[in-house]
LOGUFI-452221 format. One record per residue: residue in one letter; x, y, z of N, C-alpha, C, O, CB in turn. Coordinates in steps of 0.1 Angstrom, whole numbers. Atoms other than C-alpha are relative to their C-alpha. Glycine has a CB too. Layout:
REM LOGUFI-452221
SITE  gugu  neast  nnorth    nup  caeast  canorth   caup  ceast  cnorth    cup  oeast  onorth    oup  cbeast  cbnorth   cbup
SITE     a      X       Y      Z       X        Y      Z      X       Y      Z      X       Y      Z       X        Y      Z
...
***
This chain:
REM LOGUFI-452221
SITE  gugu  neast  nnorth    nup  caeast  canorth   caup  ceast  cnorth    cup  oeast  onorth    oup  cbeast  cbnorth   cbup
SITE     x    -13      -2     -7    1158     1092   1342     11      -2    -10     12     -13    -15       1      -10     12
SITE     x    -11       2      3    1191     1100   1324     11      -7     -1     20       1      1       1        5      1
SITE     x    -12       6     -7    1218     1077   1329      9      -4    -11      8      -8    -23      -3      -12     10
SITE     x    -19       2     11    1256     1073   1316      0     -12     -9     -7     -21     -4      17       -3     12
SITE     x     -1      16      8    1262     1043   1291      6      -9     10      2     -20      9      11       -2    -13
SITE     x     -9       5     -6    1285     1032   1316    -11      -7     15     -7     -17     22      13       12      3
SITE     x      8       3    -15    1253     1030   1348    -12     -13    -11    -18     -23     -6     -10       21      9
SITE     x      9      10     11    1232     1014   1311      8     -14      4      4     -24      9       3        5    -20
SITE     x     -9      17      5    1259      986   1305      2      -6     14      3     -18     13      20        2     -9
SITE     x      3       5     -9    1260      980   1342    -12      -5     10    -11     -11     21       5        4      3
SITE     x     13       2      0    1223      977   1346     -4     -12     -7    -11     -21     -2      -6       10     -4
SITE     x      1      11      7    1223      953   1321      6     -12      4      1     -23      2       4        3    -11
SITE     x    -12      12     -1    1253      932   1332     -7      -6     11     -6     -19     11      17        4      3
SITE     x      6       1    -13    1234      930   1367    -11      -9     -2    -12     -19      6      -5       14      6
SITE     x     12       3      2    1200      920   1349      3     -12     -8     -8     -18    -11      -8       12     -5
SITE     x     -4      11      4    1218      890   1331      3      -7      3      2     -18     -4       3       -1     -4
SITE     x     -7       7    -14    1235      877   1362    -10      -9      4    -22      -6      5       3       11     14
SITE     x      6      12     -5    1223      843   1374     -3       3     15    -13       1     21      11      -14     -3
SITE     x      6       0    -13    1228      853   1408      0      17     10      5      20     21      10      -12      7
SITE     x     -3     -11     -4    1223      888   1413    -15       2      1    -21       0    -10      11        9    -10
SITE     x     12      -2     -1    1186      897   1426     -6      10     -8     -1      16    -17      -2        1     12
SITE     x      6     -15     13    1164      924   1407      2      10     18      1      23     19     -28       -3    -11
SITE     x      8     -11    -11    1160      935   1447     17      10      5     16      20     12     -10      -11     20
SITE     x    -16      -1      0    1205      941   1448     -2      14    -18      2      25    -18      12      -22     -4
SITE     x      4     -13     12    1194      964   1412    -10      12      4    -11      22     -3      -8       -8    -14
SITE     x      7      -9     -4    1169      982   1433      7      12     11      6      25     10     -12       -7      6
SITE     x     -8      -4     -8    1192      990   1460      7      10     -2      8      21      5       6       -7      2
SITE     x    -14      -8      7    1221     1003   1437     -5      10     -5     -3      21     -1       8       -6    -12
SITE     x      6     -10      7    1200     1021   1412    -14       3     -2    -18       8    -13       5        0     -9
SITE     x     11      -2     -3    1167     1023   1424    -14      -6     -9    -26      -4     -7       2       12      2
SITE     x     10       8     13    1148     1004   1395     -6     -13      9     -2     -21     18      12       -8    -16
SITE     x      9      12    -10    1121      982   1408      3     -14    -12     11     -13    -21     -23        6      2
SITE     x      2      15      8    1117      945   1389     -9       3    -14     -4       1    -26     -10      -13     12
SITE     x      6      -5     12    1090      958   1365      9      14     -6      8      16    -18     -15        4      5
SITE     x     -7     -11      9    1114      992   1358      8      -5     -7     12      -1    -17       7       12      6
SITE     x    -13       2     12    1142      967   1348     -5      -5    -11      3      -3    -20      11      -11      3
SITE     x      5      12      7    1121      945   1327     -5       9     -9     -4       5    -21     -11      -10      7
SITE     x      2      -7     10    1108      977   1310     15       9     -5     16      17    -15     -11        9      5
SITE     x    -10     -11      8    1143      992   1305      9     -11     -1     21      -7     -1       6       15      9
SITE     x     -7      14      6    1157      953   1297     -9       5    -19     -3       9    -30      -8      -22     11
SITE     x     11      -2     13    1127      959   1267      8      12    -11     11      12    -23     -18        6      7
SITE     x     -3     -10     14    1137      993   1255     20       1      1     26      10     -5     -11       21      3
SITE     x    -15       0      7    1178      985   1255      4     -10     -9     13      -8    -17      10        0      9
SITE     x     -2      13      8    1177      949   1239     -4       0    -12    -14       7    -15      -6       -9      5
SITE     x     11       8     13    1167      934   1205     -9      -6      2     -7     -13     11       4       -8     -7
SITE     x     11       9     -4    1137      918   1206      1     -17      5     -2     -23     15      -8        0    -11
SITE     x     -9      16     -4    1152      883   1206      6      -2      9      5     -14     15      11       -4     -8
SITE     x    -14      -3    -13    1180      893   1233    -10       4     11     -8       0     22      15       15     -3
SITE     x      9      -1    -13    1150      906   1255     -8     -15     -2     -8     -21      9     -12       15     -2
SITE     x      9      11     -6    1128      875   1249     12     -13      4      5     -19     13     -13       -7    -14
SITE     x     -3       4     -2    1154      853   1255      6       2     13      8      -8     20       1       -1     -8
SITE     x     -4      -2    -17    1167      872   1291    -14      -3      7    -14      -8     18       6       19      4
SITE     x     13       0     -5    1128      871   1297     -1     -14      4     -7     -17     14     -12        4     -9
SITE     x      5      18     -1    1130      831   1294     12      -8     16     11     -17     24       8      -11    -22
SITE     x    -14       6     -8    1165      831   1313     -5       3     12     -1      -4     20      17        6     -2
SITE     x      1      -7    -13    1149      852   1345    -10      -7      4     -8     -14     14      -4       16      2
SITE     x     14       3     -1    1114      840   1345     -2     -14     11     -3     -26      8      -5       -3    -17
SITE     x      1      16    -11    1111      815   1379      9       2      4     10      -4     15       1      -15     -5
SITE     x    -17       8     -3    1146      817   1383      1       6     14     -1      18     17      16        6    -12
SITE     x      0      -2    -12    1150      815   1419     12      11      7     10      19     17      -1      -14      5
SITE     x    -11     -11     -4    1184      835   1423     -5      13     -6      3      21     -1      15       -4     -7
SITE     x      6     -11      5    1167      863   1407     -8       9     12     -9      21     15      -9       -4    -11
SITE     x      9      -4    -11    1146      868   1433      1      -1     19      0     -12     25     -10       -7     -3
SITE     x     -9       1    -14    1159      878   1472     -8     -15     12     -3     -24     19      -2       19     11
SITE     x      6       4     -3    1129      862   1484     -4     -15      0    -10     -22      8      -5        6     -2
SITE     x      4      16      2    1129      827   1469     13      -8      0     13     -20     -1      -9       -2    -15
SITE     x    -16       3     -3    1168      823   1472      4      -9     14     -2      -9     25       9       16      3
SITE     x     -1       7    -19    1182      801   1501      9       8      4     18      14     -1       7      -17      4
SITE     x     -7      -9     -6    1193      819   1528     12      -4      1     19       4      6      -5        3     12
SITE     x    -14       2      5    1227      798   1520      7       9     -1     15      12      8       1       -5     -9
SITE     x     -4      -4      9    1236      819   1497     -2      17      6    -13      21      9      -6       -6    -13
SITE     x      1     -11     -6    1245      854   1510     12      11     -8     14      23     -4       2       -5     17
SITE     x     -4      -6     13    1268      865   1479     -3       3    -13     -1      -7    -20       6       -3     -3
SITE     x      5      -1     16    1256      881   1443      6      -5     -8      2      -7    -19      -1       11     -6
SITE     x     -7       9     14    1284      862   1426      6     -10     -1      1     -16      8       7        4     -6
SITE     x    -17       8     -5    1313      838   1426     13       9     -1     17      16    -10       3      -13    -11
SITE     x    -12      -7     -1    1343      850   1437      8       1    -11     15      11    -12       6       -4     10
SITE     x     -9      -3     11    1361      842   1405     -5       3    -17      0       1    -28       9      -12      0
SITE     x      9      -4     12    1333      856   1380      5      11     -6      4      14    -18     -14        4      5
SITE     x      0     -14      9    1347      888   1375     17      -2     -1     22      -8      8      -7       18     10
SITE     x    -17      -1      0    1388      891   1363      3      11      2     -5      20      1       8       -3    -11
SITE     x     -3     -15     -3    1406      918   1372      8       6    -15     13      -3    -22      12        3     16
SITE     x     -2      -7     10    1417      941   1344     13       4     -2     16      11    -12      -9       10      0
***
């Protein structure tokens, strides 16, 4: 699948996010958990992939399923600035 730098760099930004699920990246752009993890692999450095691998790996906000149903936003409201 082809996609813009701009759908890349936001795939990425998504897949680095503490609290943004892989199942909120499936949604948007249809990539399963194993497609991001293979297309985290082939856009990263090796280092910058094993190190997101260490940051995801368990991590309970990653995952919709192991999240508390608390939590019913992908971010904090003052995560992103406006431009």
């Amino acid at each position: 699948m082809e996609l813009s730098p701009d759908i890349e760099s936001r795939i990425i930004e998504m897949a680095w996010e503490d609290r943004t699920p892989f199942e909120a990246i499936a949604v948007q752009f249809g990539l399963s958990e194993p497609e991001v993890i293979q297309f985290m692999r082939s856009r990263l450095k090796p280092g910058s992939f094993r190190l997101w691998r260490e940051r995801v790996s368990g991590r309970k906000t990653k995952h919709s399923q192991l999240r508390s149903p608390e939590i019913t936003r992908g971010y904090c409201p003052t995560q992103y600035k406006h431009r």
